[in-house]
LOKE-431208 format. One record per residue (C-alpha): residue in three letters; x, y, z. Coordinates in Angstrom, 2 decimals, padded with zeros to 5 digits. Example, Ala and Ser with C-alpha at 12.3 -4.5 7.8 and 13.67 -1.06 7.14 Angstrom:
// residues 2
   r       u       v       w
 ALA  012.30 -004.50  007.80
 SER  013.67 -001.06  007.14
// end
This chain:
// residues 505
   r       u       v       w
 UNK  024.86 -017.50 -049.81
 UNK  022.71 -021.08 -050.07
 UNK  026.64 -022.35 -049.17
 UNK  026.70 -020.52 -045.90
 UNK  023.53 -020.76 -044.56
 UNK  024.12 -024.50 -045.02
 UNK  027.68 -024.70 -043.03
 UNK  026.09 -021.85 -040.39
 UNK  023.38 -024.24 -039.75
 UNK  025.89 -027.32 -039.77
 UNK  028.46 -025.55 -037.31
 UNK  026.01 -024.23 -034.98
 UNK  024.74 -027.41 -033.90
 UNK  028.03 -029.03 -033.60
 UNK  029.87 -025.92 -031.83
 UNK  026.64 -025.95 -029.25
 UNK  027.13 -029.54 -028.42
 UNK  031.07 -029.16 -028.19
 UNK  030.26 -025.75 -025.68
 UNK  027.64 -027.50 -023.72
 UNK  030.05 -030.94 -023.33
 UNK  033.05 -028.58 -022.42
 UNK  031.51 -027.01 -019.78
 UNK  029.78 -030.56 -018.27
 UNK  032.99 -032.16 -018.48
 UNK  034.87 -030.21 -016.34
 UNK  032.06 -030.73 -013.81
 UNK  032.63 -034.35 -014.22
 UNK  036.33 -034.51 -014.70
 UNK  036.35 -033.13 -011.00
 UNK  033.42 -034.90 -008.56
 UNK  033.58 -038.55 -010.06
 UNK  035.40 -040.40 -007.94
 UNK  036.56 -044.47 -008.06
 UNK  037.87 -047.21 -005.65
 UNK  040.67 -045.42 -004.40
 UNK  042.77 -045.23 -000.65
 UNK  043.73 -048.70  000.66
 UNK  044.61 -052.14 -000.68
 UNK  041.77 -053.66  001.28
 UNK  039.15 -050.97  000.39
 UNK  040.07 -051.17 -003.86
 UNK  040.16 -054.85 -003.25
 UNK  036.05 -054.85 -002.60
 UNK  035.48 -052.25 -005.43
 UNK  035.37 -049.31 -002.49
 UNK  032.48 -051.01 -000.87
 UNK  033.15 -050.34  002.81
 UNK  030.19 -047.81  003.48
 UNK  028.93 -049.50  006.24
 UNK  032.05 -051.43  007.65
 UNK  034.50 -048.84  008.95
 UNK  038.73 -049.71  009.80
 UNK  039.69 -048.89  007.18
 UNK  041.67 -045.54  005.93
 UNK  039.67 -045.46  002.75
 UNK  036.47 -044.18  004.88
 UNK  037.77 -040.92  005.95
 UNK  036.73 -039.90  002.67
 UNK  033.79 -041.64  001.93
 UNK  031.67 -042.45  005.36
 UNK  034.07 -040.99  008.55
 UNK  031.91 -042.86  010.86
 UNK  033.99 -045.86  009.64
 UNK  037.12 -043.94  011.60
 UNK  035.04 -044.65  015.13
 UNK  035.49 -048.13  014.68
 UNK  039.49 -048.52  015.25
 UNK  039.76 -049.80  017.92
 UNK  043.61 -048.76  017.89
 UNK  046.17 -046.77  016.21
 UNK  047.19 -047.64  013.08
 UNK  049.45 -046.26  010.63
 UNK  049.19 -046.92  006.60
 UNK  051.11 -046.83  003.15
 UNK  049.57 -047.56 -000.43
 UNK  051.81 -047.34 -003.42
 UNK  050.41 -048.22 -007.12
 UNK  051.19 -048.60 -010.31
 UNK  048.38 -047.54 -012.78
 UNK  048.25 -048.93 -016.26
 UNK  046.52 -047.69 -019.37
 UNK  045.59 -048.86 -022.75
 UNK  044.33 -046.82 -025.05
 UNK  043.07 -048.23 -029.12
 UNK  042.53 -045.21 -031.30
 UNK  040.59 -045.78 -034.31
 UNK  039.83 -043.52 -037.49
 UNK  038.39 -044.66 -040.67
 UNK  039.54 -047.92 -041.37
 UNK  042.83 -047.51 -039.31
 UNK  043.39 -048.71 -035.63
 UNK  046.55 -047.94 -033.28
 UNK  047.27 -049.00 -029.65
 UNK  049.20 -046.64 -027.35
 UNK  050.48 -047.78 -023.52
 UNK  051.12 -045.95 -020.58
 UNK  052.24 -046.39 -016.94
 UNK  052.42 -044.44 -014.17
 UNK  053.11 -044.56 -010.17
 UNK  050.95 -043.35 -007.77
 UNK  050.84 -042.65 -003.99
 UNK  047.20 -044.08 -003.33
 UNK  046.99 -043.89  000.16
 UNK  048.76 -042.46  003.29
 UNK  047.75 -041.93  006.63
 UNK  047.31 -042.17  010.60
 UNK  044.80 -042.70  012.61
 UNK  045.05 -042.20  016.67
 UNK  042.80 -044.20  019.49
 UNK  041.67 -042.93  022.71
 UNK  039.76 -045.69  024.60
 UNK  038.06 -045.00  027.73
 UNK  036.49 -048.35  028.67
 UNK  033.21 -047.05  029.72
 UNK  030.92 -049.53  030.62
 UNK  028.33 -047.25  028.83
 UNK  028.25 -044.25  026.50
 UNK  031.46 -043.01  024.88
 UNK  033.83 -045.90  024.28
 UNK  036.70 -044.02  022.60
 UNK  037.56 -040.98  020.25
 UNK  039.74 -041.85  016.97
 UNK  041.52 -038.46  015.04
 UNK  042.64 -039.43  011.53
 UNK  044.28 -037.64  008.67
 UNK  045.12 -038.97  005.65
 UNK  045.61 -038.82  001.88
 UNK  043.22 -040.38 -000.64
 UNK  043.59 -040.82 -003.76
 UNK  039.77 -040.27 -005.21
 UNK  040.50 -040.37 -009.10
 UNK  043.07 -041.15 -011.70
 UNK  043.11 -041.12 -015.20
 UNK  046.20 -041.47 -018.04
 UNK  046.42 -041.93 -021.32
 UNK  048.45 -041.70 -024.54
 UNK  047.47 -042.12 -027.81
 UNK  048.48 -041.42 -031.41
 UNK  047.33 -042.15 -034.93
 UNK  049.17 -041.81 -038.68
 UNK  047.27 -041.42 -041.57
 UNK  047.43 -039.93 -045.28
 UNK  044.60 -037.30 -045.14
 UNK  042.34 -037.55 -048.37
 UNK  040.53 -034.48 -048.41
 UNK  041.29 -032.30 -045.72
 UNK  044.07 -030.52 -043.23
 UNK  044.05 -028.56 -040.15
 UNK  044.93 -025.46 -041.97
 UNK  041.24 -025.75 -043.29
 UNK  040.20 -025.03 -039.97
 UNK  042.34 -022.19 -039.47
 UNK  040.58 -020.77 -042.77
 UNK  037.38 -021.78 -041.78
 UNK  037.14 -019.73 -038.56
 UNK  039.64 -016.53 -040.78
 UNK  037.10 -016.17 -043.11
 UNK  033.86 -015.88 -040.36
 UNK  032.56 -019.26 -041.44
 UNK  031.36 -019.74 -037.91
 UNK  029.58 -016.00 -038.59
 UNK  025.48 -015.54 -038.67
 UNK  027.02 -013.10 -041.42
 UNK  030.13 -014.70 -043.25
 UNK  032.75 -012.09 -043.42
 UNK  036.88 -012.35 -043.15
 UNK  038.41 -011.48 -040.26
 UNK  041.02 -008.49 -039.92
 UNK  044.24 -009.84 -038.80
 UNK  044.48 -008.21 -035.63
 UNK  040.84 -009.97 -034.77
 UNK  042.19 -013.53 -035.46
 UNK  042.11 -016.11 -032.14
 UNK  045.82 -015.37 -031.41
 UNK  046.19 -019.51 -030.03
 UNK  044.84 -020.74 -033.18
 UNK  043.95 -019.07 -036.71
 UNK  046.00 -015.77 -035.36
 UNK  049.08 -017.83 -034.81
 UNK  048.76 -019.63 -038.49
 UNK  048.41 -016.37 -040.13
 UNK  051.11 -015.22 -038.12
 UNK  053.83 -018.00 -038.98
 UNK  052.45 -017.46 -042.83
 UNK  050.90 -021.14 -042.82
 UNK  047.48 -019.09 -043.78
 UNK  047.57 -016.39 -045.86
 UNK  044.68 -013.89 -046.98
 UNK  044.24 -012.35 -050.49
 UNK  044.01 -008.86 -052.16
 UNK  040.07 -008.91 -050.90
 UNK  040.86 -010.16 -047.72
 UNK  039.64 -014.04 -048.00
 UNK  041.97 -016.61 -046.34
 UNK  043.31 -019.29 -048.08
 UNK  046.09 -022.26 -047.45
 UNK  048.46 -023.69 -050.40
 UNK  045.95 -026.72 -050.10
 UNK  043.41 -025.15 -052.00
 UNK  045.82 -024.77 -055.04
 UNK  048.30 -028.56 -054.49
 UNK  045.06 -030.38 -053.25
 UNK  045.31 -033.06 -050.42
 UNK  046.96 -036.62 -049.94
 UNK  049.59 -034.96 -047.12
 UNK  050.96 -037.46 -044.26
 UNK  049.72 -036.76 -041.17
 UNK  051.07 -037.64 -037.57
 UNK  048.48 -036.95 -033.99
 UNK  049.93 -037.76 -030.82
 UNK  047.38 -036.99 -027.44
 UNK  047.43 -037.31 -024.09
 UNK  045.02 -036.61 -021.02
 UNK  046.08 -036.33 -016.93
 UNK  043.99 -036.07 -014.48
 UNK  043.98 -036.63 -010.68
 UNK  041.85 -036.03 -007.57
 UNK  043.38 -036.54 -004.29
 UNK  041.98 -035.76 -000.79
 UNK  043.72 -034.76  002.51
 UNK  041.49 -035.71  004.96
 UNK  041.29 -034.36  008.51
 UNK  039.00 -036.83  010.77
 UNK  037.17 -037.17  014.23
 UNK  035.21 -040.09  015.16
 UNK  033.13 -041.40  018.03
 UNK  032.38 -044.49  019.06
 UNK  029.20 -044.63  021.60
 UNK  028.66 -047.98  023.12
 UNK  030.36 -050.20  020.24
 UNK  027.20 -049.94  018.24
 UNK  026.83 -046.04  017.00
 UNK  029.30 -044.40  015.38
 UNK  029.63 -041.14  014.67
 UNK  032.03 -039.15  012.01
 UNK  032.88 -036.31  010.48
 UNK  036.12 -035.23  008.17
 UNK  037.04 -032.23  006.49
 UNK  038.22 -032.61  003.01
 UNK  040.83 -030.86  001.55
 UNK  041.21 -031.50 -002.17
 UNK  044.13 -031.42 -004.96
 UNK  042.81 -031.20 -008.58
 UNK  045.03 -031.65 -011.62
 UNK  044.08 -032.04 -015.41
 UNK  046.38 -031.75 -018.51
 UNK  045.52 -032.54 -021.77
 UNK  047.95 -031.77 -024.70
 UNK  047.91 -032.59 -028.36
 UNK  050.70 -032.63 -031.18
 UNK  049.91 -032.63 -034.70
 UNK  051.70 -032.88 -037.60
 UNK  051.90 -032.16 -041.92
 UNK  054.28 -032.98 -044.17
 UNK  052.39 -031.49 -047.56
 UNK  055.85 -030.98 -049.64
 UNK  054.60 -027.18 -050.94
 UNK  056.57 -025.31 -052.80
 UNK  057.59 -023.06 -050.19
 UNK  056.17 -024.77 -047.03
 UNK  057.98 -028.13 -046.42
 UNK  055.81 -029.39 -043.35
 UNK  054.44 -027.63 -040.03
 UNK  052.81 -028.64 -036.65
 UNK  050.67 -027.33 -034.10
 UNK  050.81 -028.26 -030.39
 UNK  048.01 -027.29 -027.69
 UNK  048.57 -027.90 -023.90
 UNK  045.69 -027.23 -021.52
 UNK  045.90 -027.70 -017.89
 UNK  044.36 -027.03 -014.96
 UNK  045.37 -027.00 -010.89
 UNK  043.47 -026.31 -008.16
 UNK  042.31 -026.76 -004.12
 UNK  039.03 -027.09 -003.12
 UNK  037.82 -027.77  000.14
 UNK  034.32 -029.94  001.57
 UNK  032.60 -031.48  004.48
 UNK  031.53 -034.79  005.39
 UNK  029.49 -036.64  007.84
 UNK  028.17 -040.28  008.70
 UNK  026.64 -042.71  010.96
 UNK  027.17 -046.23  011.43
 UNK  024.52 -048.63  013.27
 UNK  025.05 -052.13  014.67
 UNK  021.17 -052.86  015.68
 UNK  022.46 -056.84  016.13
 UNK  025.93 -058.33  015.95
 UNK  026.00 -059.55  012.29
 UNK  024.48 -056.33  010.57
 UNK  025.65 -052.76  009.98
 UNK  023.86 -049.81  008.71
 UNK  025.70 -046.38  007.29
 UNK  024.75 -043.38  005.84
 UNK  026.69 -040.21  004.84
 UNK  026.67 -036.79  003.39
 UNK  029.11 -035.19  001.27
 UNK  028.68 -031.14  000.65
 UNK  030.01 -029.89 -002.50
 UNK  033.32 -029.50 -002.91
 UNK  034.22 -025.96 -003.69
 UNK  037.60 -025.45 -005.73
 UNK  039.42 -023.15 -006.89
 UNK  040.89 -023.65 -010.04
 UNK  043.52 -022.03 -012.15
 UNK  043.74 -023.13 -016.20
 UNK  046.26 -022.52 -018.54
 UNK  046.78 -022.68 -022.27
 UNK  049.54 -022.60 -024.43
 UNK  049.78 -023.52 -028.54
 UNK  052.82 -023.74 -030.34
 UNK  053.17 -023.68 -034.00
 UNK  056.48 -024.21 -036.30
 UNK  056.66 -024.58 -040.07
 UNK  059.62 -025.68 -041.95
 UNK  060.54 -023.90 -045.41
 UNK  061.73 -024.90 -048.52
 UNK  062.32 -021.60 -049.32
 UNK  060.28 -018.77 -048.18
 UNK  057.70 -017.35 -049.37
 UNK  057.83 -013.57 -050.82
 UNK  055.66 -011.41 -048.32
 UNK  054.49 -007.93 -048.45
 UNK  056.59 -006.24 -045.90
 UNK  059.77 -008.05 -047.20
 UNK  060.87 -009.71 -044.02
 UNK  061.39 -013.62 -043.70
 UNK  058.77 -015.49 -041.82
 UNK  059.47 -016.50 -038.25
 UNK  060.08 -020.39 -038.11
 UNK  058.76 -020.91 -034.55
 UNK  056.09 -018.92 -032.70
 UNK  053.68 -019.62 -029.51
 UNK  051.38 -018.17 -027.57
 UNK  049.77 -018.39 -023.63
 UNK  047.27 -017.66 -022.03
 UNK  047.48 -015.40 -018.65
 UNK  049.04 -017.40 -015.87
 UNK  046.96 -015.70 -013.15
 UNK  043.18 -016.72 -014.45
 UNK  041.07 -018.37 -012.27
 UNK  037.98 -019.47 -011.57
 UNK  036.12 -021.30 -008.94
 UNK  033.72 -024.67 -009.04
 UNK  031.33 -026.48 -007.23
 UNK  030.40 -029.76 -007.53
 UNK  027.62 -031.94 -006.34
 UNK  026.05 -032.39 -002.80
 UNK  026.74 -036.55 -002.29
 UNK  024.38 -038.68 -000.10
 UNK  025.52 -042.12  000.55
 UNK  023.79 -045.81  001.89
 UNK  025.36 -049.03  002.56
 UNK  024.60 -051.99  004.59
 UNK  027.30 -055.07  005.47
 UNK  027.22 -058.27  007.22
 UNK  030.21 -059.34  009.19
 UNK  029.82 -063.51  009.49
 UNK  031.99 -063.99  012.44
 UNK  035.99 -064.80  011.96
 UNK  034.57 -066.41  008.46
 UNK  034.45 -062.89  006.54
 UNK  031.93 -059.95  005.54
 UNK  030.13 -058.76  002.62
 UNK  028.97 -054.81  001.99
 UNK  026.96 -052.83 -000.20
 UNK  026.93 -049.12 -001.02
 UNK  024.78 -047.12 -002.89
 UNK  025.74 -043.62 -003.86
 UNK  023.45 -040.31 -004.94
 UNK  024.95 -037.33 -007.52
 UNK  023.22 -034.64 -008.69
 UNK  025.61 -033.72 -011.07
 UNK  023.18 -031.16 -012.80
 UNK  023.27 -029.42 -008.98
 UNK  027.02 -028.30 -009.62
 UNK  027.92 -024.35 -010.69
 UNK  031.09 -022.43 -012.18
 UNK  031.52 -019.52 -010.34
 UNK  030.86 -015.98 -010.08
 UNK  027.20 -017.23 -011.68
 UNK  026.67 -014.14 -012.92
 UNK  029.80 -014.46 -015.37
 UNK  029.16 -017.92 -016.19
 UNK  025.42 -017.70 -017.24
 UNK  025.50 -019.51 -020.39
 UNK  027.69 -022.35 -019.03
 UNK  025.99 -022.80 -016.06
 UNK  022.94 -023.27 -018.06
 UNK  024.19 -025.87 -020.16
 UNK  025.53 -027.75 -016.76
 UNK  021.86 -027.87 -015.10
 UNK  020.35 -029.04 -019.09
 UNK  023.56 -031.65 -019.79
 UNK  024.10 -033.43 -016.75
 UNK  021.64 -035.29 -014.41
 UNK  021.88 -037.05 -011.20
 UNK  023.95 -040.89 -011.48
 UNK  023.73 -044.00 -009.24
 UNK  026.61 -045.54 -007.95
 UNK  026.60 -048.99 -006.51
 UNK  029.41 -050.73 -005.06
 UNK  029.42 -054.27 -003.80
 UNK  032.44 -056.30 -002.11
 UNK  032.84 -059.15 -000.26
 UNK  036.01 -060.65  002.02
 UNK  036.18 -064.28  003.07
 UNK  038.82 -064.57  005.67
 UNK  041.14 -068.10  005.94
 UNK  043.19 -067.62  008.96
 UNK  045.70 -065.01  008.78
 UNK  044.67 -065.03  004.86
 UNK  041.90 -062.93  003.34
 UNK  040.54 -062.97  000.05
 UNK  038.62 -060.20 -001.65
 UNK  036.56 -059.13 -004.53
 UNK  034.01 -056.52 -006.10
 UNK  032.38 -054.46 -008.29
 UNK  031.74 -050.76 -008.95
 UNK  029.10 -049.31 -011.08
 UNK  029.56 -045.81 -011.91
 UNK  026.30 -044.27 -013.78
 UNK  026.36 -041.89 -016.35
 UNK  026.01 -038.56 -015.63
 UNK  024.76 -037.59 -018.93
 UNK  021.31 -036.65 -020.56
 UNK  021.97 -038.14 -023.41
 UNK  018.92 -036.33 -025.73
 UNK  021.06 -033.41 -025.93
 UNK  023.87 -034.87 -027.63
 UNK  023.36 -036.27 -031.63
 UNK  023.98 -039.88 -032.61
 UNK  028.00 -040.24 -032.34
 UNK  027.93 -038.65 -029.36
 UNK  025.40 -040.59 -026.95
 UNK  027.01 -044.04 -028.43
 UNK  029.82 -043.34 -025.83
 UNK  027.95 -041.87 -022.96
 UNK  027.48 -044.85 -021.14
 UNK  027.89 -046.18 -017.15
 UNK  031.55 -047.21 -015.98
 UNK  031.59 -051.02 -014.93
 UNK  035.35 -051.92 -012.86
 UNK  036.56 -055.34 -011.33
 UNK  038.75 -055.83 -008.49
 UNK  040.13 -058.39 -006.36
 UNK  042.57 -058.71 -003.34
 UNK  044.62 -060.96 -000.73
 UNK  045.98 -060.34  002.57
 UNK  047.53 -060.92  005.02
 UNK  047.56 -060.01  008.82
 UNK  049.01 -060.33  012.27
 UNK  048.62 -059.09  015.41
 UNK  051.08 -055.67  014.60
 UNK  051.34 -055.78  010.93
 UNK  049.39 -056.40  007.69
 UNK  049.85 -056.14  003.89
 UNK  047.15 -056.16  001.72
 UNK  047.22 -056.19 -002.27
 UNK  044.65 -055.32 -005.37
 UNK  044.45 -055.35 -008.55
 UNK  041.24 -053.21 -010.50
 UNK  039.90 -053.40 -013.84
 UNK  038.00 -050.50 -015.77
 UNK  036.66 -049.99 -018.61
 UNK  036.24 -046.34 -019.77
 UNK  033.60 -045.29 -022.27
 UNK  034.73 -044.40 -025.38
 UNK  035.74 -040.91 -026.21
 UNK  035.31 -038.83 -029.79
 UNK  038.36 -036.98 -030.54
 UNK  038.03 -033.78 -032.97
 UNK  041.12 -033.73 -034.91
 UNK  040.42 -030.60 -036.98
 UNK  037.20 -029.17 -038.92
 UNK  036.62 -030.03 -042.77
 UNK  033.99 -028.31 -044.67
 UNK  033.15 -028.04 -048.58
 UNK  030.07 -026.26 -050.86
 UNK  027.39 -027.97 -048.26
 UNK  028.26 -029.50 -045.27
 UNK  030.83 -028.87 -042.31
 UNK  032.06 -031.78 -040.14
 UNK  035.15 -032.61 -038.06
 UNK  037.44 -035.60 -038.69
 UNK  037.00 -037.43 -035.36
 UNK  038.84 -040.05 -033.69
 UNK  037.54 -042.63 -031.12
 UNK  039.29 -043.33 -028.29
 UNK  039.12 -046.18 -026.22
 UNK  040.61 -046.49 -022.95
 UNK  040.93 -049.16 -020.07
 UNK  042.68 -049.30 -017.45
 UNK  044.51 -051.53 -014.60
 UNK  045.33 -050.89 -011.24
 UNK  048.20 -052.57 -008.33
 UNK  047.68 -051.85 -004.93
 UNK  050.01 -052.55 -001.82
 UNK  049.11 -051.34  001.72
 UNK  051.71 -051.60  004.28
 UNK  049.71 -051.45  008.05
 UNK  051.03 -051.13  011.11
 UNK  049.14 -051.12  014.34
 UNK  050.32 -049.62  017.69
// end
């Protein structure tokens, strides 16, 4: 009993803070948004608040769409790179990726009236943004010492995870994980009903092969009206409609040589799609000819979102093993979740200030500073999601962003630069020691060059982030006193190339 009280107490905390970090991430995953859109925008870290022209600001501050002064028509491809360093132990492996990317797309149409007062001109955009990306792969290899992913199937048969431990009948068993071990004979259970793998009798020392990967994306079709009053008040507004992806899948791999059971693996694919839809609004003020004030406001964005999971699990046999109804065990089974689940989300209300100088013909400098309350976002119905909207409003807090960017124009050459800094969204008290060392802020570097003409323009980017680091649970160990999970850390950065094509009519 003294042994499960100890692993009750053990596993409680750590399933809590694995519950409560599930439920904030998805918040996250799906309202933090980067540099994306143009060449020029990424080029000054997104920092264009206050500045306006530029396709980028349909989704940030549409005020910024009031100050074409023509019609314009863009195209941003990119190529995303990631590297990702995996470490375990006293092991380390490096994994690549790359992947291209539509960043940008859109058109924006000028009416001029050539008041001498009032209303100068009307501008109608739309446009696709891309607001977030992230890709990675990673793997690791590794002998495991004293443990195996079948323990965890065993650990969660036998009601470990119970206030009460007490084995679970078959038909009870999660049919994605334990259910679908017992199922392909990988766990068994004895003449009492306890659950047991051929580990506990040929003991440990198995090779072991984990591949991962994560995919998500935020992009925003962006439907725009602006209005330029006297060529120093700008008015904006832009409704948002959003695209959400997310898939993360694992494969992992045994090779334990048993007597009857040659080697197995387990694969887990999660994804999730969705639209959501939002509203935005901004001003921009000129008060004198060198100096430009903006604000905006961003309501949440409310999606609806559809998940998916599927696990896999197939075991190859020496021989097979005798069972009690006399029939071979399958070699191959898998199981999914209901296609047509959903659920809806909203994220954060966003308020927005920047301020830019424009220095003539010689170039321009801008500075944004950005307000989420992440801890203000909801899964919905509330009423079904109590528990996890609970943990949302005690996990997550409101985060600063601050964007800075500068362009220094030489002729028909300009030359850019900037710097985001994303805060974290995190309370970081309610996480234990491993945890908070990788909830940190997001720091990314860009620069650019263009060039332009009278018709024509081309700009180009390259970003730099650095992700925080991320704890991977690989599977659950446990022995007579303690319960823990063999984790991986993860640590990603990434690179970004940007090329706008810009034509003006």
């Amino acid at each position: 009993m003294k042994r499960f009280i100890i692993i009750l107490i053990v596993f409680c905390a750590a399933w809590i803070n694995n519950a409560i970090a599930q439920s904030a991430d998805d918040i996250v995953l799906f309202s933090r948004y980067y540099s994306g859109g143009t060449a020029r925008s990424a080029g000054m870290s997104g920092a264009f608040g206050a500045l306006g022209g530029d396709m980028s600001v349909l989704s940030s501050n549409p005020a910024g769409l009031a100050v074409y002064r023509s019609s314009e028509f863009t195209f941003t491809p990119a190529l995303n790179f990631a590297n990702t360093n995996t470490d375990i132990v006293d092991q380390a492996f490096n994994e690549k990726s790359a992947k291209f990317l539509i960043n940008n797309i859109g058109y924006v149409y000028t009416k001029n009236f050539y008041n001498e007062k009032g209303l100068q001109s009307v501008n109608f955009g739309i446009a696709y943004n891309r607001l977030n990306n992230f890709n990675s792969k990673a793997y690791l290899r590794r002998e495991a010492a004293t443990s195996s992913m079948l323990d965890e199937f065993v650990f969660y048969a036998n009601g470990y995870d119970k206030f009460i431990p007490k084995p679970m009948h078959p038909d009870d068993l999660n049919s994605f994980y334990a259910g679908l071990a017992y199922d392909m004979y990988a766990i068994d259970d004895d003449e009492n009903g306890e659950y047991f793998s051929d580990y506990t009798d040929f003991g440990y020392g198995q090779p072991l092969y984990r591949s991962m990967s994560t995919q998500a994306s935020v992009g925003e079709y962006a439907l725009s009206l602006g209005l330029n009053f006297n060529n120093n008040l700008y008015f904006g507004a832009t409704l948002g409609i959003q695209d959400v992806s997310y898939r993360d899948y694992f494969f992992h791999e045994e090779k334990p040589g048993f007597e009857y059971m040659r080697s197995f693996n387990f694969s887990d694919e999660y994804t999730i799609n969705g639209v959501g839809l939002n509203f935005k609004t901004g001003v921009i003020w000129r008060p004198i000819q060198m100096l430009r004030l903006g604000a905006a406001i961003h309501t949440p964005t409310y999606l609806w979102l559809k998940p998916y999971l599927l696990t896999g699990m197939n075991v190859a046999w020496n021989t097979f093993p005798p069972t009690n109804d006399g029939k071979d065990p399958p070699s191959y089974l898998e199981t999914e979740s209901d296609p047509s689940e959903r659920y809806r989300v909203t994220t954060p209300w966003r308020y927005s200030l920047s301020a830019a100088t424009v220095l003539g013909n010689h170039g321009m400098l801008d500075i944004d500073v950005e307000l989420v309350d992440y801890a203000n976002s909801s899964i919905l119905p509330k009423s079904d999601y109590d528990f996890e909207n609970e943990d949302i409003s005690t996990v997550l807090k409101t985060a600063v962003n601050v964007k800075g960017g500068a362009e220094v124009r030489l002729g028909p050459v300009y030359l850019r630069g900037g710097m985001a800094y994303y805060g974290n969204p995190y309370h970081k008290d309610q996480f234990d020691a491993d945890i908070r060392k990788t909830l940190k802020s997001t720091l990314s570097y860009s620069a650019g060059i263009g060039f332009r003409n009278r018709d024509f323009y081309m700009d180009a980017a390259y970003i730099y982030m650095k992700h925080p680091k991320k704890i991977n649970n690989l599977y659950l160990s446990y022995d007579d006193v303690d319960v823990w999970y063999e984790q991986a850390t993860l640590q990603t950065t990434s690179s970004k190339v940007v090329l706008t094509f810009g034509f003006r009519f």
